[in-house]
C-alpha positions in Angstrom: 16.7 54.1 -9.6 18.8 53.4 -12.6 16.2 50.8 -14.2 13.2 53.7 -13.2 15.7 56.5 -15.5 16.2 53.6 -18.2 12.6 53.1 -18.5 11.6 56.4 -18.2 14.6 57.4 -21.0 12.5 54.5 -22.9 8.6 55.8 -22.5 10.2 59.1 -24.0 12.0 57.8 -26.8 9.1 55.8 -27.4 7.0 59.1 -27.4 9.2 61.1 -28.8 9.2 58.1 -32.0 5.4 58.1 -32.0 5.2 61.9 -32.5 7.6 62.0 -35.1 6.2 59.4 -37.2 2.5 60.7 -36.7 4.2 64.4 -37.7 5.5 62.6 -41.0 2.0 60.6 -41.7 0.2 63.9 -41.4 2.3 65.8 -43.7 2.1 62.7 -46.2 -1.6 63.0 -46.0 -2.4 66.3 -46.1 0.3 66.7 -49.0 -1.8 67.0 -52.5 -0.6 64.8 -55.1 -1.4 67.2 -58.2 -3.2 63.7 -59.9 -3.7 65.0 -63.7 -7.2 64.9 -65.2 -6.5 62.2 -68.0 -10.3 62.4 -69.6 -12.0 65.2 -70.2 -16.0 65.8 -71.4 -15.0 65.3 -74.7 -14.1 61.6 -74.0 -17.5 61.4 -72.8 -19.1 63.0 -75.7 -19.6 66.8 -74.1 -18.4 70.2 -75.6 -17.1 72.1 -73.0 -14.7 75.1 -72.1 -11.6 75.5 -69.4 -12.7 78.2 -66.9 -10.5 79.4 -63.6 -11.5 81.7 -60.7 -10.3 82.3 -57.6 -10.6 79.0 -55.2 -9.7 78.6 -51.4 -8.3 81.9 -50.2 -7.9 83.3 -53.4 -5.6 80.5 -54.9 -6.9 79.6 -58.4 -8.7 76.5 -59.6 -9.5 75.2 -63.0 -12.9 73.7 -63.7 -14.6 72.8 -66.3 -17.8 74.1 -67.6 -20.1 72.0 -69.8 -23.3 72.6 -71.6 -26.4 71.1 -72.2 -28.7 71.8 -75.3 -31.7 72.6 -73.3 -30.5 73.3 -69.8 -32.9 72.3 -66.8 -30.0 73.8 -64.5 -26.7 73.6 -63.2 -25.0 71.0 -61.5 -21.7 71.4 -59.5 -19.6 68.4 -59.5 -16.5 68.1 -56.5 -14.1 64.7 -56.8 -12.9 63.0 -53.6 -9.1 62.8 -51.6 -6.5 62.6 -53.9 -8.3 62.7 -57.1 -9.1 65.2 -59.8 -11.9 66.7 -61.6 -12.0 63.3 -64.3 -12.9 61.0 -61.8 -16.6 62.9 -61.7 -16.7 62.4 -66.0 -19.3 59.6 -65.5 -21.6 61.1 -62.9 -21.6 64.5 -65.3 -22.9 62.9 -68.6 -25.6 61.2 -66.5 -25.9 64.5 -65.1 -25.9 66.2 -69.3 -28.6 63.0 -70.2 -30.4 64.4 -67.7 -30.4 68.0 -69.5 -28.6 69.8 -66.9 -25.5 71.9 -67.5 -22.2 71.2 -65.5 -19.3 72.2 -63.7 -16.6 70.0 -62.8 -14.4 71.5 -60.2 -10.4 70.7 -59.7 -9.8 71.3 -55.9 -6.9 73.6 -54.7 -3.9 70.7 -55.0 -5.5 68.8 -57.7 -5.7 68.3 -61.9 -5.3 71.7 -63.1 -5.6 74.4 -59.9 -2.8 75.8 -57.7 -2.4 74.9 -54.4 -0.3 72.1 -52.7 -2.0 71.0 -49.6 -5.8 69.1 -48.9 -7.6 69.3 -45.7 -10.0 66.5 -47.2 -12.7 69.2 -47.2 -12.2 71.6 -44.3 -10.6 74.6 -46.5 -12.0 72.9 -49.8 -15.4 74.3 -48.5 -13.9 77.6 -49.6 -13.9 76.1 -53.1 -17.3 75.3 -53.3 -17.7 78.7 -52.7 -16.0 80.2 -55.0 -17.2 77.6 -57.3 -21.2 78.7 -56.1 -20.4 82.5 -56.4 -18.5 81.7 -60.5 -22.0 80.1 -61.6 -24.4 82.6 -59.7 -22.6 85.1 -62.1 -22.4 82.9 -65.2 -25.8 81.8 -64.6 -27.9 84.9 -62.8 -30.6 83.5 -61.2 -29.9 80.0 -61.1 -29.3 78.1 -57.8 -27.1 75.4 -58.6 -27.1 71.7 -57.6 -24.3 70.3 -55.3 -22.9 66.8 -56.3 -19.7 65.6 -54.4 -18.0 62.2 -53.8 -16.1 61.5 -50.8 -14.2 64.9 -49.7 -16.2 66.8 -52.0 -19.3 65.6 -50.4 -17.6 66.7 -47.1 -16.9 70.2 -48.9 -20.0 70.5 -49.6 -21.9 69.9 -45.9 -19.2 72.5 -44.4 -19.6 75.1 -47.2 -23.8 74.8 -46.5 -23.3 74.4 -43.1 -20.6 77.0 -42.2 -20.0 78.9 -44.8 -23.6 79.9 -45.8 -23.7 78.4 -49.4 -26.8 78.4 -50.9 -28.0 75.2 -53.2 -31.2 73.9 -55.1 -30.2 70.5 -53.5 -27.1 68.5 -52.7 -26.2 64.9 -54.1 -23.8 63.6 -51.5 -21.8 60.2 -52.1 -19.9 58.8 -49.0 -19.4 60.9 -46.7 -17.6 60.5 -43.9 -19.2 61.2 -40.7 -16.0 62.7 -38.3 -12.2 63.4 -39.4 -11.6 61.3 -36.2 -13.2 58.0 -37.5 -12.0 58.8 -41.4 -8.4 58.7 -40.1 -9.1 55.4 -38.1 -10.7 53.7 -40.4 -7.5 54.6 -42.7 -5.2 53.2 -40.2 -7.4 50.1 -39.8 -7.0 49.2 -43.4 -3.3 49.8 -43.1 -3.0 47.0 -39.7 -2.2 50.0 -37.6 -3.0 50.7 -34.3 -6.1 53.6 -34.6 -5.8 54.3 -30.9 -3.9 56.1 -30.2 -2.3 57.1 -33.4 -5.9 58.9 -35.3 -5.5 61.7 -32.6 -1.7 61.9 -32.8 -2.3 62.4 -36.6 -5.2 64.5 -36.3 -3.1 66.5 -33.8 -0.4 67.0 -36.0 -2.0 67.3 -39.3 -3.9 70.2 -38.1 -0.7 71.8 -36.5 0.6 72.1 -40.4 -3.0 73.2 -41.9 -4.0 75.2 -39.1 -7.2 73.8 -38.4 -8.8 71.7 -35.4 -9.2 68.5 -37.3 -11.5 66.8 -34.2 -13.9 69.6 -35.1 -14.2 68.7 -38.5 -17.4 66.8 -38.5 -19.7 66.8 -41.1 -22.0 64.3 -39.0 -22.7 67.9 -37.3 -22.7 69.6 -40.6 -25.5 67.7 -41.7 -27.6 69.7 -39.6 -27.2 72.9 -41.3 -28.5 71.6 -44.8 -31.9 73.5 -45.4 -31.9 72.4 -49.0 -33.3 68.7 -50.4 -30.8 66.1 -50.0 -29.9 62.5 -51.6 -27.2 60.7 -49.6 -25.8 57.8 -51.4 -23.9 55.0 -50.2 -22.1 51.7 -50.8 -22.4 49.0 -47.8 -19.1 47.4 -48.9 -17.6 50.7 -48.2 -14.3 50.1 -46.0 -14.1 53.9 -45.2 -17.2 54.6 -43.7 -19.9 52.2 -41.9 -23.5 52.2 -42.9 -24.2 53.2 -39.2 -22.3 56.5 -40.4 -24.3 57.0 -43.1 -27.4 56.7 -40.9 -26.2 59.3 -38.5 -25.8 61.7 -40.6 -28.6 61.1 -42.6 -30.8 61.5 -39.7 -29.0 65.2 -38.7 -30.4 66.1 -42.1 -32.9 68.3 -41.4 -34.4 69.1 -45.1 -36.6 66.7 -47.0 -34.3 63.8 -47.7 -33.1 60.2 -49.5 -30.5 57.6 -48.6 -30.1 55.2 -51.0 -28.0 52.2 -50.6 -25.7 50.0 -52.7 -25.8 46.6 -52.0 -22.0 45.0 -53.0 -20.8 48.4 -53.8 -17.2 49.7 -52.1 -15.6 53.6 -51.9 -15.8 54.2 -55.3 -17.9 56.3 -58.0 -21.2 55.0 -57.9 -21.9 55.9 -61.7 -19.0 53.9 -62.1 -20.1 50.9 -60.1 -23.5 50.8 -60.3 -24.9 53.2 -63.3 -28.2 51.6 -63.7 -29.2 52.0 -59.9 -27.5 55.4 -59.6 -29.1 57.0 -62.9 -32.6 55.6 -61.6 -32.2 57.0 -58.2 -30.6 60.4 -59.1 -33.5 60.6 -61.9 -35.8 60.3 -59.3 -34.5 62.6 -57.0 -34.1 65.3 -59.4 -37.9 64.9 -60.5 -38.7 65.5 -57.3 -37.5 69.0 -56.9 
């Protein structure tokens, strides 16, 4: 009996431990980390101007607005997790050679907006829009393209999907395909045991967002998109498996592209592979 009470005093330690540290992990991961924008257009030979509205329930974000000489359109530009409105400055002057104007977003938590938590794209959805609603009355009439990279990509799906945004077309760059397998994949890459510490953080991460995080699929978002879609993606990517990719390029029900980047990891594609990313985001905006 005493060795049954020692173990079971163990097991329950040992639970107690494991739900602590995924607790603390969650909170480290959903807590923004405010990274400042330290390029802006002008670095990349743009004349632009500082604009703020209201961004995920009603907190304000900073974006910046961008103009082209002769404008074919907008384009709405969303960074990843942990990043900042500057790490989209390379995709947007392909997007300003391309004669569109642009709108490079700071999510809540990031560069220049309020905010101090992420929900790698669940609540940022809110932002997109806020972001969509800004241009509509900037730019009466236009219906705006959607170009997100990682989380923003993510964003994006939810606020088409759920939230009844409205776009000319979406440019989506790795996406992940469910919060379950983004938050294994992290752990993997870290030598941590995913199972069964992904649900323990997913558990508890959406205890302090308030939001059911194994819900938060944009596999199942995909489906939702009525608009044309490009999905891009780098098969060296150690966040997300082509097999991913394919799944939810397949739930998208629109007229479609995937194009994929031989050698290329989780990074900005404009960055890592501008040749092949300007020839197959020319051709995909010739075809609307």
């Amino acid at each position: 009996m005493k060795r049954a009470r020692v173990l079971a005093a163990c097991v329950a330690a040992a639970f107690l431990g494991l739900n602590v540290a995924a607790y603390r992990q969650a909170r480290s991961m959903i807590r923004a980390n405010h990274k400042p924008n330290r390029q802006s257009p002008t670095d990349f030979g743009m004349t632009f101007e500082t604009v703020a509205f209201p961004g995920a329930r009603g907190v304000p974000v900073e974006a910046w607005l961008a103009r082209a000489p002769k404008s074919s359109g907008l384009v709405i530009l969303f960074h990843g997790y942990h990043d900042s409105k500057g790490s989209v400055l390379p995709a947007a002057r392909e997007f300003a050679r391309f004669g569109y104007d642009t709108l490079l977003v700071d999510f809540n938590g990031s560069g220049g907006s309020a905010g101090d938590e992420t929900t790698v794209g669940y609540v940022e959805a809110e932002v997109v829009v806020e972001a969509v609603r800004w241009s509509r009355e900037r730019f009466p009439g236009v219906r705006p393209i959607l170009f997100g990279a990682s989380m923003g990509a993510v964003a994006i799906l939810r606020a088409v999907d759920a939230l009844d945004v409205e776009a000319r077309a979406v440019i989506l760059e790795a996406p992940f395909d469910r919060m379950l397998c983004a938050v294994r994949h992290r752990l993997n890459r870290r030598w941590l045991p995913a199972d069964p510490l992904a649900e323990f953080l997913l558990f508890w991460g959406g205890v302090q967002t308030h939001f059911n995080g194994f819900r938060h699929n944009p596999v199942e978002y995909a489906r939702g998109v009525r608009c044309p879609a490009l999905l891009l993606f780098g098969d060296k990517d150690p966040n997300i498996s082509l097999a991913e990719t394919e799944e939810i390029y397949g739930n998208l029900p629109a007229a479609k592209s995937l194009h994929v980047f031989h050698g290329a990891a989780h990074q900005l594609l404009a960055t890592a592979r501008p040749t092949e990313w300007r020839q197959a985001v020319r051709a995909f905006l010739k075809s609307l």
